[in-house]
PLY file of the C-alpha trace (Angstrom):
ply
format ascii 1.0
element vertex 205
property float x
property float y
property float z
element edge 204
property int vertex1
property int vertex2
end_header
157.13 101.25 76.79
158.91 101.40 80.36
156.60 100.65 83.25
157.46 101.41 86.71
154.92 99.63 88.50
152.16 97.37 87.30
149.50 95.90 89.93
146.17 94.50 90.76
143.87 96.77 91.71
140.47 95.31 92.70
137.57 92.99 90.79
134.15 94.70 90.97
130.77 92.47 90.96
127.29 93.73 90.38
126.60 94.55 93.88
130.59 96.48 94.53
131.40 99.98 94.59
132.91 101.00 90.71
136.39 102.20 90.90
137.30 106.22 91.86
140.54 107.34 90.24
141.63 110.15 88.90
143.48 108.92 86.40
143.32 108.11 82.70
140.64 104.89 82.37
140.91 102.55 79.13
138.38 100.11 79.35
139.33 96.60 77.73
136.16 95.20 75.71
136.21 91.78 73.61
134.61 87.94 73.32
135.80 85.49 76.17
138.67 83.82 75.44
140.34 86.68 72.71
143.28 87.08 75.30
142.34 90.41 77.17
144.43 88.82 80.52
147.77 87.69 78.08
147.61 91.35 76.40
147.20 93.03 79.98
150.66 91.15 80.84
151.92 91.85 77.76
151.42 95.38 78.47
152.80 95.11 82.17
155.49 92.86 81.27
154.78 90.84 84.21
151.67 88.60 85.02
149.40 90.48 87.14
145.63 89.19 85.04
144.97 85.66 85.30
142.88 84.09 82.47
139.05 82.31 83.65
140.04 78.49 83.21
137.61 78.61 80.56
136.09 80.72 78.48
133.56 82.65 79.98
134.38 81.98 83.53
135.22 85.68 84.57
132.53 87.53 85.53
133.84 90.47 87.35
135.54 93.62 86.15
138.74 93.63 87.26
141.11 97.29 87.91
144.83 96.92 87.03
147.23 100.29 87.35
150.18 100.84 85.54
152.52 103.66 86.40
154.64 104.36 83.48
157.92 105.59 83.06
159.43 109.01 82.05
156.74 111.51 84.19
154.54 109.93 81.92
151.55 109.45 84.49
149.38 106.28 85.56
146.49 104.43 83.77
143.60 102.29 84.84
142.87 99.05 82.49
140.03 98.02 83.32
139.01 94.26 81.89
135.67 94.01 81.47
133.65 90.45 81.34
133.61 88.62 77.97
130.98 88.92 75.78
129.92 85.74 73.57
129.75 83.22 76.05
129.26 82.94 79.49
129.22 79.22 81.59
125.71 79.76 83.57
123.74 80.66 80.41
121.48 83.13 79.38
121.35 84.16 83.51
125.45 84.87 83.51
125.23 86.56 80.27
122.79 89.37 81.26
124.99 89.73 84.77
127.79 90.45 82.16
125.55 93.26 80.32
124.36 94.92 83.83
128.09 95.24 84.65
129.36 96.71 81.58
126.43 99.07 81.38
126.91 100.40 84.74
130.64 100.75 84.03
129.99 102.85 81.40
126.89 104.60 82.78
127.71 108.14 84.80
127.55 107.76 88.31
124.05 109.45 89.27
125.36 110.11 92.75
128.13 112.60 91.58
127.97 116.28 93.26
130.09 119.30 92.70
130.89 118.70 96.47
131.11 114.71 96.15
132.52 114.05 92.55
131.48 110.76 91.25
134.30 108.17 89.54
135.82 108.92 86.56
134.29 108.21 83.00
136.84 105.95 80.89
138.95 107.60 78.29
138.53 105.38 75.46
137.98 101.63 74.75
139.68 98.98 73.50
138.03 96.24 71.35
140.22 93.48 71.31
138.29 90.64 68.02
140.20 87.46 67.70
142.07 87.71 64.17
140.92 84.37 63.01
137.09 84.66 63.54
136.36 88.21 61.02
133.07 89.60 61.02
131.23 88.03 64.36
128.29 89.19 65.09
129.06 89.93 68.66
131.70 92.21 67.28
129.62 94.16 64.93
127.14 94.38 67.57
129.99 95.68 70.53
131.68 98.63 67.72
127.76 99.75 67.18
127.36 99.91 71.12
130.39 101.45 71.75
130.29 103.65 68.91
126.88 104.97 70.30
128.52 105.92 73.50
130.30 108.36 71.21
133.45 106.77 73.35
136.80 106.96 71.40
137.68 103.07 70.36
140.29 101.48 68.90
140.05 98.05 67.70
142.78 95.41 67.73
143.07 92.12 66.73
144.40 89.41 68.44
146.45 86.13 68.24
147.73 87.17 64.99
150.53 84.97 65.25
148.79 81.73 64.70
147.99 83.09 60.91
150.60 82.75 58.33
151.20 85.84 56.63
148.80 85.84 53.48
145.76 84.48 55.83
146.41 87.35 58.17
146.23 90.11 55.56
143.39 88.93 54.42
141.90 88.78 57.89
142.64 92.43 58.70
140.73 93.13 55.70
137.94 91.31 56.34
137.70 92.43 60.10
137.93 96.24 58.85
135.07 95.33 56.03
132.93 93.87 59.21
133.64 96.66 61.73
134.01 99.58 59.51
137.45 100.71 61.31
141.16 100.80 61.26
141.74 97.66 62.84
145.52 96.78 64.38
147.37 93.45 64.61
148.91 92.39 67.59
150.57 89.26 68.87
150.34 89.24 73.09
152.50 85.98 72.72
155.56 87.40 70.34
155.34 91.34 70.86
153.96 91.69 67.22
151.91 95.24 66.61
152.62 96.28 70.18
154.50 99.40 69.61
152.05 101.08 67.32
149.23 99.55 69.89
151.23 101.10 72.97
151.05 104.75 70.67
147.23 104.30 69.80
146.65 103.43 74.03
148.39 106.62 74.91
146.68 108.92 73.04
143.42 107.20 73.93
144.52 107.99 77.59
145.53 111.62 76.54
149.18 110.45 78.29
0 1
1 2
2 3
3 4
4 5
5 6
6 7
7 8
8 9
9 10
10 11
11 12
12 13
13 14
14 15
15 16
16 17
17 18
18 19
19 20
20 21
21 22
22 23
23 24
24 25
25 26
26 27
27 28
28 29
29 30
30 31
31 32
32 33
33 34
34 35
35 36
36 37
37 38
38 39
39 40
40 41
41 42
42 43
43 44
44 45
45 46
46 47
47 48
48 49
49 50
50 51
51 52
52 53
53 54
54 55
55 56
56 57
57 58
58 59
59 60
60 61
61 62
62 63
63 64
64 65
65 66
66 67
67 68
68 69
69 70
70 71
71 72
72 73
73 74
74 75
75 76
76 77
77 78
78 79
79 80
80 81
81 82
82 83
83 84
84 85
85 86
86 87
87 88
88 89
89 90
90 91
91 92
92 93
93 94
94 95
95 96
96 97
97 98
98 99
99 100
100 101
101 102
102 103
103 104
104 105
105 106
106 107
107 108
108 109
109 110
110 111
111 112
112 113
113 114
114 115
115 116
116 117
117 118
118 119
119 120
120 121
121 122
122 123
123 124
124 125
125 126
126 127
127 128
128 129
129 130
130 131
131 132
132 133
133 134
134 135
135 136
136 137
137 138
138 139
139 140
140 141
141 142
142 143
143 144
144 145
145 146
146 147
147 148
148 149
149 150
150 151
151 152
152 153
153 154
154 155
155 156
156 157
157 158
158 159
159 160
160 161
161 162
162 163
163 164
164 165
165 166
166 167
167 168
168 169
169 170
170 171
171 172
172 173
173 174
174 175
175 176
176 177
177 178
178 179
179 180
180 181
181 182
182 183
183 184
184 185
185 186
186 187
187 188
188 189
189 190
190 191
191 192
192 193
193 194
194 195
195 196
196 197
197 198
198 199
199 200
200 201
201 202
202 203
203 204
């Protein structure tokens, strides 16, 4: 996929305004550390998300916009805060849940005369090929699944698996989750074709 611009939008903490856009939203869901930042570039083909120095040190949502190429309209990603671990304990982990909740929450100040920001389009849950079946996992396609928000689910890193071990992973992971699940390799460009098709029609693009 051709993009013609890929930036930085804004990072949004518990107490900052959500973002407005009228654009297509795809909100970015997974553990700390399974490479939401290195897929965003991936995507962008330039580095415009920088990676916590260690897992579980982002705690803000952060906006990126790509404008793609062809008429083919803009997106929001929006990379929410890890899930699984969190440096500050039991205190930064339930910051992390307020945030994502309100994300996906409506905004209860919206007014035919004053609309509110945009729900997301979809989600992506991003599960770390070589860990199948996590609990926090299970528990995130349940939430998001209860949302009755389109998903897809993609797993990442698939490139430190040899072949037969990552077959059987995908299997695994689709036992666990009870979904398609897609292999992708931020680092080599593996899966990221078919993963740019499933995006777009998540976005309706």
């Amino acid at each position: 996929m051709k993009i013609q611009t890929a930036e930085f939008v804004t990072s949004v903490g518990l107490g900052s305004r959500l973002p407005v856009a009228h654009v297509p939203q795809i909100a970015f869901v997974g553990r700390s550390n399974v490479g939401k930042s290195t897929l965003i570039n991936a995507l962008a083909h330039r580095k415009i998300a920088r990676a916590g120095g260690a897992p579980g040190t982002t705690r803000l949502l952060n906006v990126y916009r790509l404008q793609l190429a062809k008429h083919r309209g803009a997106l929001l990603l929006i990379d929410l805060p890890g899930y699984g671990y969190a440096r500050g304990g039991e205190a930064a982990n339930h910051g992390f849940d307020r945030l994502t909740r309100r994300y996906f929450q409506p905004d209860p100040h919206e007014t035919p005369d004053r609309p509110g920001r945009t729900a997301p389009a979809g989600a992506i849950l991003l599960v770390d090929a070589r860990h199948p079946g996590l609990a926090t996992d299970c528990d995130a396609v349940a939430w998001l699944s209860e949302l009755r928000l389109p998903m897809v689910v993609a797993a990442t890193k698939v490139d430190r698996l040899k072949a037969s071990a990552r077959r059987a992973a995908l299997k695994a992971h689709e036992l666990a989750l009870g979904r398609t699940v897609l292999p992708i390799s931020a680092k080599l460009g593996d899966g990221l074709p078919a993963f740019w098709t499933a995006l777009l029609e998540l976005a309706g693009l």
